[in-house]
C-alpha positions in Angstrom: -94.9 -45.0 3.2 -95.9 -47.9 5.5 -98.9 -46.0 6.9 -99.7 -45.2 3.7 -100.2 -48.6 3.0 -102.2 -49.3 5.8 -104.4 -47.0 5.0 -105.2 -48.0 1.8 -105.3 -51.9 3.1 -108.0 -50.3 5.3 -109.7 -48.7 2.4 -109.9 -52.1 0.2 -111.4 -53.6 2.9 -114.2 -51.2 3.7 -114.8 -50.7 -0.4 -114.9 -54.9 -0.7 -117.2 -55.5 2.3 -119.3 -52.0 0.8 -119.0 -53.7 -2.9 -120.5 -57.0 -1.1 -123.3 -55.3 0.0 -123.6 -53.4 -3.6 -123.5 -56.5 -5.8 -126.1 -58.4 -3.8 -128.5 -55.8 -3.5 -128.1 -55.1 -7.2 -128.7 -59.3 -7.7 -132.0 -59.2 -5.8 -133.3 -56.0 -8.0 -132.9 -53.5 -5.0 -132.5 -50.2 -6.2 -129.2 -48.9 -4.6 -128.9 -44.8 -4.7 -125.5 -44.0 -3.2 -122.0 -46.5 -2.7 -120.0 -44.2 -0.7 -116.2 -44.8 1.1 -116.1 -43.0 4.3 -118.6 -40.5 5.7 -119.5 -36.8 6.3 -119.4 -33.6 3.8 -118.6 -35.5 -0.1 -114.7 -34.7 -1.0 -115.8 -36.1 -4.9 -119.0 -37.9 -6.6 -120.1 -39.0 -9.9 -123.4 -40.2 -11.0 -123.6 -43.9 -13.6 -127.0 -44.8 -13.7 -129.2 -44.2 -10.8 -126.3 -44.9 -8.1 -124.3 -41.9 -7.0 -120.6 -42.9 -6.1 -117.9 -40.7 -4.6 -115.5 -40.0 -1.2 -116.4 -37.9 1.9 -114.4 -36.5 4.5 -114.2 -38.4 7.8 -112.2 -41.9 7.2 -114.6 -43.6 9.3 -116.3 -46.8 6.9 -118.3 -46.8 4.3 -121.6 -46.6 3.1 -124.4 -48.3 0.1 -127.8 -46.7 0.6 -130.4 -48.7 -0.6 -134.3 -47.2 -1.2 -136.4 -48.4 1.3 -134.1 -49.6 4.1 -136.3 -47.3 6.8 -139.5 -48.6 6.7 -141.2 -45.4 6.9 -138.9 -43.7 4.2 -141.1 -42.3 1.3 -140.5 -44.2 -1.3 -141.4 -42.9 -5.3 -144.0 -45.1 -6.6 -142.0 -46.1 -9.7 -138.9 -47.2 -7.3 -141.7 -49.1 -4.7 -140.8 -52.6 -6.3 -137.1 -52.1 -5.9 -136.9 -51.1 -2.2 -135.9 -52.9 0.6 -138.0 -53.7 2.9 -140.6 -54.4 -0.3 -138.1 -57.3 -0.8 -138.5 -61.1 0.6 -137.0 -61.4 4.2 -134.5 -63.5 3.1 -132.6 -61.2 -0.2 -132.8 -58.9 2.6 -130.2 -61.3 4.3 -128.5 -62.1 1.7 -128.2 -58.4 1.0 -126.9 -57.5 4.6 -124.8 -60.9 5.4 -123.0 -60.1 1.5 -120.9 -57.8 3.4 -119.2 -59.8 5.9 -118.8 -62.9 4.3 -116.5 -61.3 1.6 -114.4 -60.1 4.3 -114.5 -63.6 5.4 -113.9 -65.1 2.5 -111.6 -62.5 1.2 -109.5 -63.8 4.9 -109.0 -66.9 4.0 -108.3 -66.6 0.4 -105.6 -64.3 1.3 -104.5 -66.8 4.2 -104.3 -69.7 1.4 -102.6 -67.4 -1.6 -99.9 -66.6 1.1 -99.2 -69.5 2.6 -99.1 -71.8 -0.9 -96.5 -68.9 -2.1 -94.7 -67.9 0.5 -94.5 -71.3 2.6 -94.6 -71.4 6.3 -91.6 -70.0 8.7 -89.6 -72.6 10.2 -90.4 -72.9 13.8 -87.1 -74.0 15.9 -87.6 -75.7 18.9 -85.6 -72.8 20.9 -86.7 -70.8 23.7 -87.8 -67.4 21.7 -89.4 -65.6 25.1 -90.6 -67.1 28.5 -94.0 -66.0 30.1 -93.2 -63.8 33.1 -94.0 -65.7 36.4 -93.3 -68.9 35.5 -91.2 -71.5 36.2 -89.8 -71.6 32.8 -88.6 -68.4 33.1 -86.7 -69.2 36.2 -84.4 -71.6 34.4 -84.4 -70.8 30.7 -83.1 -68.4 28.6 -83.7 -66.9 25.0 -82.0 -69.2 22.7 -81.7 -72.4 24.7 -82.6 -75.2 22.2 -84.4 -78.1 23.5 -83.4 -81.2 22.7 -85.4 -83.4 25.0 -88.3 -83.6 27.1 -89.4 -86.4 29.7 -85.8 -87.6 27.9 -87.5 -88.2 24.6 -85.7 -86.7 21.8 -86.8 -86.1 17.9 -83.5 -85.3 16.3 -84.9 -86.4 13.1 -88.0 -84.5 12.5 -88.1 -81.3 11.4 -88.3 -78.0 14.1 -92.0 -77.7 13.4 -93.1 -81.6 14.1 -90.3 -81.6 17.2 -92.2 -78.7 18.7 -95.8 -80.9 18.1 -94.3 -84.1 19.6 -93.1 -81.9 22.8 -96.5 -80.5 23.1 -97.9 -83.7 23.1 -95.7 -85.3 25.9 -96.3 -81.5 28.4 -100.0 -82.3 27.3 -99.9 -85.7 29.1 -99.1 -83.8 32.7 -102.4 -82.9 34.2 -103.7 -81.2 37.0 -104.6 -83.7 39.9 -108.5 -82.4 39.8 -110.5 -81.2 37.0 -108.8 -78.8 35.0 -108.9 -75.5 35.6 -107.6 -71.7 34.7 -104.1 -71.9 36.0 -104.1 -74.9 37.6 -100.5 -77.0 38.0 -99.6 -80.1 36.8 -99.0 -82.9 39.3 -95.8 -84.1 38.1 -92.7 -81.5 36.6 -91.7 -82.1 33.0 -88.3 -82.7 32.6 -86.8 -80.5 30.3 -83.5 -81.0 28.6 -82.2 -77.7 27.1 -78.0 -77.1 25.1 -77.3 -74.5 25.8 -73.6 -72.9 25.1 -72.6 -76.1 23.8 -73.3 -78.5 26.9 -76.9 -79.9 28.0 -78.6 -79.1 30.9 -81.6 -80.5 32.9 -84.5 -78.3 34.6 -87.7 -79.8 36.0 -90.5 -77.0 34.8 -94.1 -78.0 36.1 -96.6 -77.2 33.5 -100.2 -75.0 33.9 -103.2 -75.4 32.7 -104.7 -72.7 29.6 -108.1 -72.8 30.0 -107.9 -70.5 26.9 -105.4 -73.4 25.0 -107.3 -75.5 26.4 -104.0 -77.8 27.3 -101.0 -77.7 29.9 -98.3 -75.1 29.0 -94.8 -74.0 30.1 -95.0 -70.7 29.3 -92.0 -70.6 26.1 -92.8 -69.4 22.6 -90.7 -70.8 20.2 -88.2 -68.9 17.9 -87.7 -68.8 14.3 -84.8 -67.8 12.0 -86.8 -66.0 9.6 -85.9 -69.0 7.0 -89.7 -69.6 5.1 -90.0 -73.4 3.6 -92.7 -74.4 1.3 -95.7 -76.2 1.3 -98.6 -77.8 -0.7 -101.9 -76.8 -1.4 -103.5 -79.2 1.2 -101.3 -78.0 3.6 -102.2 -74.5 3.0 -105.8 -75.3 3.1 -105.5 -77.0 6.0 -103.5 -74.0 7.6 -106.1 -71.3 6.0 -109.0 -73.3 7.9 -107.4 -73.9 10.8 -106.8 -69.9 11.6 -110.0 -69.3 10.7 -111.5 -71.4 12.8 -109.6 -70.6 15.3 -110.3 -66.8 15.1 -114.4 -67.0 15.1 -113.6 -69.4 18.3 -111.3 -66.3 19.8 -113.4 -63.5 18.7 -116.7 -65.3 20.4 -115.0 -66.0 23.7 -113.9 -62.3 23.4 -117.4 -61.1 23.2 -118.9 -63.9 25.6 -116.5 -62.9 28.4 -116.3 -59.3 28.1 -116.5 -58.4 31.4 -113.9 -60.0 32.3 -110.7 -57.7 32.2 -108.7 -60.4 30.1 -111.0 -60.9 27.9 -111.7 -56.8 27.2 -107.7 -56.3 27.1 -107.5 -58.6 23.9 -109.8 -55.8 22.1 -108.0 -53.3 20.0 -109.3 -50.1 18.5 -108.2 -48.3 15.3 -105.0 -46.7 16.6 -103.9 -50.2 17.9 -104.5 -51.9 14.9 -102.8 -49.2 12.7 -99.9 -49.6 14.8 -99.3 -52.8 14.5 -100.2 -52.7 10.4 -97.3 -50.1 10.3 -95.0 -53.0 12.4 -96.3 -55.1 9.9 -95.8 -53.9 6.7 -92.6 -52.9 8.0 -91.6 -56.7 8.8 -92.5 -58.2 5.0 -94.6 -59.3 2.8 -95.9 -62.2 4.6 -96.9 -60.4 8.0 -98.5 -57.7 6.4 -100.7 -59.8 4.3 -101.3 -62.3 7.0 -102.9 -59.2 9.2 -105.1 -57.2 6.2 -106.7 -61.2 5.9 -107.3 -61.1 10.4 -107.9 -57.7 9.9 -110.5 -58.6 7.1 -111.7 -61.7 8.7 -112.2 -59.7 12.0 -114.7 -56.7 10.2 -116.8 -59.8 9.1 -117.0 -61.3 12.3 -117.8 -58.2 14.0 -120.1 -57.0 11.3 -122.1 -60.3 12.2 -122.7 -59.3 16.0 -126.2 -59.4 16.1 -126.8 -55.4 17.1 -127.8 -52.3 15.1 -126.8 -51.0 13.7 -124.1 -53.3 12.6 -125.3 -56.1 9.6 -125.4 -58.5 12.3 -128.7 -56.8 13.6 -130.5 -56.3 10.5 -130.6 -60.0 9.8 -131.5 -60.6 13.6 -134.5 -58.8 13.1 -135.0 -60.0 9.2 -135.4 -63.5 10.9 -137.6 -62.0 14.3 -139.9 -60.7 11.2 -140.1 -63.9 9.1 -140.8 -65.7 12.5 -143.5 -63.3 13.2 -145.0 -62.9 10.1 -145.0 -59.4 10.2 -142.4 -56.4 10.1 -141.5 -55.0 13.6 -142.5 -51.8 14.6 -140.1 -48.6 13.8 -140.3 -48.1 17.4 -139.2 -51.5 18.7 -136.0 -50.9 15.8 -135.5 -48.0 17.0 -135.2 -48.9 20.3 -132.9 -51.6 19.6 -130.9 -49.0 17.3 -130.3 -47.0 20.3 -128.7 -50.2 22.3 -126.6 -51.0 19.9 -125.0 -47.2 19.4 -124.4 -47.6 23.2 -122.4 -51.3 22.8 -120.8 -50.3 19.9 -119.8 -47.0 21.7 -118.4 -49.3 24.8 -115.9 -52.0 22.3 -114.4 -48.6 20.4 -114.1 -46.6 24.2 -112.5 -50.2 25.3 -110.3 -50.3 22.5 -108.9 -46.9 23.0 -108.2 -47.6 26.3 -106.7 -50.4 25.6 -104.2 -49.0 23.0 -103.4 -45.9 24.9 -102.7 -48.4 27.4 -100.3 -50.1 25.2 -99.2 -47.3 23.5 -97.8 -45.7 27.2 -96.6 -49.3 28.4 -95.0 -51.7 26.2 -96.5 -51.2 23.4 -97.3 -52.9 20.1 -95.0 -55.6 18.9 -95.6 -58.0 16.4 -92.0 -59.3 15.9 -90.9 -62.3 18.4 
């Protein structure tokens, strides 16, 4: 049942980010033919209007087909007004970046709705895991609850602010030079853990994320899977701040990927559908919170500025207004070509990067 689910969480995105495209081509007076969910041989069709809409075989997207979107398509006389490229440069954006940014704002509605409802889980200031390799791991153990560090203490806040004012004192060890991937803290922190009833004392010398961009341990904290509420500024604040903080991911992703960290954080279909069948195994919550980074990722990707993705048809919208003329078939073309090849490379990437996971340790989305 749960990869049912998936599936069909996969479906409403591709039919919401299609419907995106639909509604704003339909808004600008573009004459839209076909508004199709998935590709090859058609499974089912019907025919309202002059739009044809139905289901084909291969679960791979979606489609809208608007007249005119290859320039050298022949176009009826009596539909010439209504085609695409007939249209201003800039419904033609509007057209193509309607897509994505319901995705995007579909994200963060969802991120809002579920946090305002469902709360926030209370974070504990416990050892949940240790990062292999470092010195954290050497002295402490799953479910050692830290009660001090540097011998300041926050008994009276809750787990979630203890954890903040923690991260605030490890933040004020720094590197002796200029900060850099990896690079140790000058001084240990002193970290003051109970564990089976008595305290104990460990010295644990920070690194430097250059990813975090701050000094870390190498602990994530664990939770009792006890959800606490919150209000609506909170849950904005919350919604915005994971957004944020994936279009700042997803661009280092793509900035640095030829670096082998960077192209390991890349997942392909089977990864993602792994970990949506974790997740809709785990709640509610978890498997909301990924069909909103799953949504908010499509958009973002959608927005790479390559064909044949959205991204590149408002790249060369804008080359064209700047020009004052279209681009040649040729030059589009061309840069259609490219972008096959890139595209190609991310989804061969993130194959290899789930069967690598799925013949290692695998997906987990559970602390």
């Amino acid at each position: 049942m749960s990869w049912l689910l998936v599936f069909l969480g996969f479906c409403l995105l591709i039919m919401l980010h299609e419907a995106g495209h639909f509604l704003a081509a339909k808004a600008t007076g573009m004459r839209v033919e076909r508004f199709f969910l998935f590709f090859g041989p058609t499974i089912w069709s019907f025919k309202r209007g002059e739009t044809e809409y139905g289901v084909k075989a291969i679960p791979l997207g979606g489609y809208v087909k608007i007249t005119g979107m290859n320039p050298e398509e022949d176009v009826p006389p009596e539909h010439e007004a209504n085609a695409y490229f007939r249209k201003p440069v800039w419904k033609r954006i509007v057209v193509t970046a309607a897509g994505p940014a319901v995705n995007i704002v579909l994200a963060f509605a969802i991120f809002f709705c579920v946090f305002r409802i469902g709360g926030l889980e209370e974070v504990k200031p416990v050892v949940g895991e240790t990062l292999h390799g470092s010195d954290a791991a050497k002295v402490l153990k799953p479910g050692d609850r830290i009660v001090a560090v540097d011998g300041h203490g926050f008994a009276a806040l809750s787990g979630r602010e203890q954890i903040e004012k923690f991260g605030e004192i490890i933040k004020a060890h720094r590197c002796a030079g200029e900060p850099t991937e990896g690079c140790r803290a000058a001084t240990p922190v002193k970290v003051t853990v109970r564990r089976d009833g008595q305290l104990k004392s460990f010295e644990i010398t920070p690194k430097y994320d250059a990813e975090e961009k701050r000094m870390l341990i190498g602990v994530s904290w664990g939770g009792d899977g006890h959800w606490v509420p919150i209000d609506s500024n909170e849950a904005l604040s919350r919604s915005t701040s994971i957004v944020g903080e994936v279009i700042s991911r997803t661009g280092s992703v793509f900035a640095h990927i030829f670096e082998s960290k960077q192209r390991g954080e890349i997942s392909g279909i089977v990864g993602t559908s792994d970990v949506g069948h974790q997740a809709v195994e785990a709640g509610w919550r978890q498997a909301l919170l990924l069909l909103a980074l799953v949504s908010l990722s499509l958009g973002l990707i959608n927005l790479l500025p390559i064909l044949p993705l959205d991204g590149g048809h408002i790249l060369w919208a804008i080359v064209e207004k700047l020009r004052g003329e279209p681009v040649s078939v040729r030059v589009m073309e061309r840069a259609t070509i490219v972008g096959f090849a890139l595209v190609a490379v991310l989804m061969v990437i993130g194959l290899s990067n789930d069967i690598g996971r799925l013949t290692g340790e695998g997906f987990n989305v559970s602390r």
